[in-house]
N, C-alpha and C positions, 0 to 999 in steps of 0.2 A: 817423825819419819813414817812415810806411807809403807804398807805393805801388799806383797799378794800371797796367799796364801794357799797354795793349787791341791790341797787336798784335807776335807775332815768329813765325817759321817755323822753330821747332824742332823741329816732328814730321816733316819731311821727311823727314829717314835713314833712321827707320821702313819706307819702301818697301825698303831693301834688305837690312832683317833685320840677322844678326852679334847683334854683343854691343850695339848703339848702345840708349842709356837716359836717360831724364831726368832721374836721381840725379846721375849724374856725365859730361860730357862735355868736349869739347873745343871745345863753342861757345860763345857767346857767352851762353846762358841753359840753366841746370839748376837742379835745386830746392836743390842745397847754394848756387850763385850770388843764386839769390833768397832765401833765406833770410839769408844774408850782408847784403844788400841792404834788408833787413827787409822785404819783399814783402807785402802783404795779397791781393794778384790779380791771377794774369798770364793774359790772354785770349792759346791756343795757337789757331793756326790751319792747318786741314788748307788749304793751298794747291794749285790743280790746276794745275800746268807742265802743256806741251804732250804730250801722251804720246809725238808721235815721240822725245822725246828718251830715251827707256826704248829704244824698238825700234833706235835707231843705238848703243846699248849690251849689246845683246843678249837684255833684257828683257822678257818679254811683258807688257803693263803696260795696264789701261783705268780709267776714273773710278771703278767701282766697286770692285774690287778696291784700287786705290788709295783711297780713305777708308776701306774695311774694313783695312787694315793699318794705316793713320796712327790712327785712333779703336783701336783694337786697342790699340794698344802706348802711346798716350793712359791709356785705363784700365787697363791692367795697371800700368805706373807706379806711377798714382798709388795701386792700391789695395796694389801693393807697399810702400809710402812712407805709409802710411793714420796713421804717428804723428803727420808733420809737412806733409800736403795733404792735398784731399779736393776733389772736384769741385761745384761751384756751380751753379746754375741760376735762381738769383734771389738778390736782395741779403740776402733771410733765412737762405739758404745761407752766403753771405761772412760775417754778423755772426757766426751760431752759429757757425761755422768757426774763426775770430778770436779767439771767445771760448774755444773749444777750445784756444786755443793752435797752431791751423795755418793754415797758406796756402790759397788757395784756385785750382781749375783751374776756367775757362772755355773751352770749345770753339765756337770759330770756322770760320766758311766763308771762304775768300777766293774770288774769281770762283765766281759765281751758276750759271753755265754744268753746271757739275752739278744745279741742277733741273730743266735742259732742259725748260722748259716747261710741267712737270707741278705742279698743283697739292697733288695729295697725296704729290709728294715735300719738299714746304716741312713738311707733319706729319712725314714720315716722320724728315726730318733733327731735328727739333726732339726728336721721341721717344727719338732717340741722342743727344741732350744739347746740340746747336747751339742758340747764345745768339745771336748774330750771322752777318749774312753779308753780305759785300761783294760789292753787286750786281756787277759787272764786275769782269776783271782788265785786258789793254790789249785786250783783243779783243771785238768786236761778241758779246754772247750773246742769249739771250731776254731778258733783262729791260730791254736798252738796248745803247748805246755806250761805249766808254771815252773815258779822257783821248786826247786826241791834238793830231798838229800843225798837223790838216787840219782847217778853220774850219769846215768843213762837216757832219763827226764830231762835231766839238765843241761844233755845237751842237745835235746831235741831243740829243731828249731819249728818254724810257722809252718802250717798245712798249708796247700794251694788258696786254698780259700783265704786264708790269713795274709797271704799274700799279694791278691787281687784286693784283698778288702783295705790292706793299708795304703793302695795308689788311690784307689776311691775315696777314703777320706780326707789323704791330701788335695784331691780336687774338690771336695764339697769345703774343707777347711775345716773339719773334727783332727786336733790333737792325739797324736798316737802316745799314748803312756806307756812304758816297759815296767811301771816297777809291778811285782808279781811274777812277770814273765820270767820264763827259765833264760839260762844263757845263750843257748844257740839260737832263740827267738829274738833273744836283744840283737843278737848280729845281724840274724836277716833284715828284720828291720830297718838297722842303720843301712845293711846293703839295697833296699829296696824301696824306702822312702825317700821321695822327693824334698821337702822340709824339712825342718827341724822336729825333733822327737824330745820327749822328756821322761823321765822316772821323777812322777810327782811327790813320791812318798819313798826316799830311798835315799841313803848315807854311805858310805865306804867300809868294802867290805876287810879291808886292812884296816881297820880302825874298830869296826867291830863284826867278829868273823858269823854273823850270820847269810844265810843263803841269799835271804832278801837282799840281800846290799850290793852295791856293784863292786867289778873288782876294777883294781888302778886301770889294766885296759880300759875297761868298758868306759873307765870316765873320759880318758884319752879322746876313746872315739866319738862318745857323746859333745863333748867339747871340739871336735871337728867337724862334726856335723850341726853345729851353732845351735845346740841342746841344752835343755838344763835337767837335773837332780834337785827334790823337794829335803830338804834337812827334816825327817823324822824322828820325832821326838819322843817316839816309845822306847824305854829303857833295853828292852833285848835288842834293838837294832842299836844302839846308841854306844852300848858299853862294850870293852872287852869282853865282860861274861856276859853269853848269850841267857842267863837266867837272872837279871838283874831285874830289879823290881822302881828303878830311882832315878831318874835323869836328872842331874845335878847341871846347872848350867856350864861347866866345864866341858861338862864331854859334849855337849853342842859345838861350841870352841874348837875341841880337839877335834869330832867330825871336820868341823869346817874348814881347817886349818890345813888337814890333809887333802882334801877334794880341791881344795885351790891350791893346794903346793903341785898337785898331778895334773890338774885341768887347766888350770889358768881360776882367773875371778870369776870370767866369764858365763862357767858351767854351774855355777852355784843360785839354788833359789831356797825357798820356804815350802813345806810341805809337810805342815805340823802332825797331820791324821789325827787332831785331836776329835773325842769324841768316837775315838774306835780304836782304842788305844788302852792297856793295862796300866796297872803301876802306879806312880806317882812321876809330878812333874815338876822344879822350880818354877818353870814358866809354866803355868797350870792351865791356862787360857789366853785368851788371842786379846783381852785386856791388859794382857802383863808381856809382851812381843816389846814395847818400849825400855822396859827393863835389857834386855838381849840385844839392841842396837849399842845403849851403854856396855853393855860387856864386851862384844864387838868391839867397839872405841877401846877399850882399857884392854883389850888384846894385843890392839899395833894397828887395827885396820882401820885406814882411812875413811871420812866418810863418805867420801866418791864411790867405796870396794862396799860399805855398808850397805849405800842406798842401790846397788847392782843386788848384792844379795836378797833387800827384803819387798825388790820391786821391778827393776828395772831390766834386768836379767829374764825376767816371765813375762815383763811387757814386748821384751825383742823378740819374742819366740811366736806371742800371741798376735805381734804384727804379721809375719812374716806364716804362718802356717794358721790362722783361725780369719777368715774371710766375715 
């Protein structure tokens, strides 16, 4: 079974140079792992941490310099690897890809806050090959609010700018991601976006009561706006208890179970966040994803509802909104 897999943070190391590569590593997602995996598309994302945490390690580090290293070592990669990847920028990308007989790389933004407001930095990133970007990480940027615990936050919705900037990307064809965002930004969005929208990295918040998670509306409305939700595999989104440390392949299941009992099949995708993610996992890497179609199977779900969920469902979103 193919996969897409719309969100994990393995270009991070990147920022600190050495030998670290996406051939082979030590985490939880490399292209021999996905391959393994049988992988059709794994959307990488340059994530921007806080940069003090560079300067209390002794690193001179700022947003810029930080995506020119992570993109850097993004495409050397893969052009390194050019038998068995090749980078994507629309679903004609991934088929010819595929039919090449390779995987495909999508490049992602995590927190929006690197556009800092500017509109023709929304072209400029796209022009370096960004497919998506999730508007917020947990902190207030230009384009809105994040998730939070503060009802007040959370129900802030997008700034003006945030709101210009998500018709703009539906026209250039960057993916708008909600998950991070707070709630009254998930709304405007679906109010204000032209295409389909996605929470790449986000599970059910009835399922397990953290902020991140969406609640049964939101999935509702996701699922009418022909969206998908990435199934998050970090143990405090995954579990009942928001302080759990152990993703057990059951409670992927149980996610899943719920988010298609609410949404339909539809709305349901992969959005492992491995490699930015605490805890322990059953499925520990994008090597072991084959495992998880069998458990699937031995759930009840069909393998028509399987192959929506581990591909097909992210491939009708990336037609219809990634140009």
């Amino acid at each position: 079974m193919k996969f897409i897999d719309m969100h994990c943070d393995t270009l991070m190391p990147f920022v600190r140079g050495g030998d670290y590569n996406l051939f082979s590593n030590n985490g939880q997602v490399d292209f021999q792992k996905m391959k393994k995996g049988d992988a059709l598309a794994q959307f990488f994302a340059v994530f921007f941490p806080k940069m003090e945490m560079f300067a209390k390690q002794g690193i001179e580090m700022n947003d810029e310099l930080y995506f020119k290293l992570l993109t850097e070592g993004f495409y050397r990669d893969i052009e390194k690897h050019s038998d068995i990847i090749a980078f994507a920028g629309n679903a004609a990308d991934i088929e010819k890809n595929a039919k090449d007989g390779k995987m495909s790389a999508v490049l992602t933004i995590e927190d929006g806050r690197f556009i800092n407001g500017d509109m023709n930095k929304i072209k400029e990133v796209y022009d370096k090959g960004v497919r998506a970007i999730s508007l917020t990480w947990n902190y207030e940027n230009c384009f809105g609010w994040p998730n939070s615990l503060d009802k007040e936050i959370m129900n802030k919705g997008l700034k003006e700018f945030g709101i210009e900037a998500i018709q703009y990307m539906n026209d250039l064809g960057i993916i708008i991601d909600v998950s991070h965002l707070s709630d009254g930004g998930f709304y405007d969005v679906a109010k204000y976006t032209k295409k389909p929208f996605v929470a790449t990295h986000s599970n059910a918040r009835a399922a397990s009561p953290h902020q991140r998670n969406l609640t049964d509306d939101m999935i509702k409305v996701l699922a009418e706006k022909g969206g998908v939700t990435g199934l998050n595999f970090a143990p405090q989104f995954m579990d009942l208890d928001v302080n759990a440390t152990h993703t057990p392949v059951s409670n992927i299941i149980r996610n899943a179970k719920h988010i298609v009992n609410v949404g339909g099949i539809d709305v349901l995708g992969l959005g492992t966040d491995f490699d930015g993610i605490g805890g322990t996992q059953e499925i520990s890497d994008s090597s072991m994803l084959p495992q998880l179609w069998d458990a699937f199977a031995k759930a009840g779900f069909h393998e028509s509802e399987i192959e929506k969920i581990a591909y097909g469902n992210v491939m009708r979103v990336i037609k219809e909104s990634m140009k």
